[in-house]
DOKOLPA-769451 format. One line per 2 residues: number of its first residue (from 1); their letters; for each residue x, z, y of C-alpha. Coordinates in pm, 1 decimal. Example, Ala and Ser with C-alpha at 12.3 -4.5 7.8 and 13.67 -1.06 7.14 Angstrom:
1	AS	1230.0:780.0:-450.0 | 1367.0:714.0:-106.0
***
This chain:
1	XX	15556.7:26471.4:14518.6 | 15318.0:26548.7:14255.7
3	XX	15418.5:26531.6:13860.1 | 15234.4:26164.2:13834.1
5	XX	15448.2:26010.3:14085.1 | 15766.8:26174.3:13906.2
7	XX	15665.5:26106.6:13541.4 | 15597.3:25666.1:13694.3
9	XX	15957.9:25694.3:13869.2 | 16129.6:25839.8:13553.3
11	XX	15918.1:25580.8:13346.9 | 16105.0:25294.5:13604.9
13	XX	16455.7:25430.3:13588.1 | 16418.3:25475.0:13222.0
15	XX	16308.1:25081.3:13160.3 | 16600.8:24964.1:13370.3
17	XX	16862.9:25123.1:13133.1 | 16655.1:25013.4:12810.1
19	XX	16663.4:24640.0:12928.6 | 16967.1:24654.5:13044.7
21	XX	17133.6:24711.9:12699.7 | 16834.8:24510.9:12561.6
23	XX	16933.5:24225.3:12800.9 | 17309.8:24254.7:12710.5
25	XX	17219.5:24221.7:12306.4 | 17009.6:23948.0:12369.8
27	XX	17250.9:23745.1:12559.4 | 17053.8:23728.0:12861.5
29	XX	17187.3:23854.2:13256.9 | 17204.3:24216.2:13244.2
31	XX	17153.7:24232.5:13661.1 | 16860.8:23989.2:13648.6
33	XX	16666.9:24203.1:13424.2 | 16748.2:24508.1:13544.7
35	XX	16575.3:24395.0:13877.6 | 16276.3:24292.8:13701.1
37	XX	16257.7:24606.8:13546.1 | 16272.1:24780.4:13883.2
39	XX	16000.4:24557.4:13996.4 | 15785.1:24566.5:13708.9
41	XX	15844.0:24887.2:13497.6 | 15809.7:24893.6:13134.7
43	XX	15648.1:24539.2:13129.4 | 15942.0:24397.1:13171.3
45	XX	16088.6:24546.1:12799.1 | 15787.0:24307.3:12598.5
47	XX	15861.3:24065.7:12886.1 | 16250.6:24045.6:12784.4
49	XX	16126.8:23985.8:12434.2 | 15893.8:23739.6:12485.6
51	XX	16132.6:23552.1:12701.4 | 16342.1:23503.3:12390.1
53	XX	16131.9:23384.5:12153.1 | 15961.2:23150.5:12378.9
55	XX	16369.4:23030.5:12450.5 | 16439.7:23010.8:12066.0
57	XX	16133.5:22818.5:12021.5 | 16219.4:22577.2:12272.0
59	XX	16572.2:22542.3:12131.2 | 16422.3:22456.6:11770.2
61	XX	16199.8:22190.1:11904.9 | 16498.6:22033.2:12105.9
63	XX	16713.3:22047.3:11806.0 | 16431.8:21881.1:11582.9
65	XX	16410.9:21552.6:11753.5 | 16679.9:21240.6:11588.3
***
């Protein structure tokens, strides 16, 4: 194995541990993401984030209607 492929597998392992505990503050399943993180790397840490906001936003138009 050559130092790129072991730098890209560190970079994996390490996403899955930050969205894990990014996953459990954000109230969201901590397995689900941490197999999205396996499958897409350090995308999926944005990813998390932007799954959030796009689920608040939907919340605060649901809320707004009579």
């Amino acid at each position: 194995m050559d130092a790129s492929s072991i730098l890209v597998f560190v970079m994996f392992v390490g996403s899955m541990f930050i969205v894990a505990d990014l996953a459990d503050e954000l109230g969201r399943k901590r397995s689900r993401w941490i197999w999205i993180a396996a499958a897409i790397g350090p995308f999926a840490i944005p990813m998390l984030y932007l799954v959030a906001a796009i689920s608040a936003f939907r919340k605060m138009i649901n809320a707004a209607r009579p």
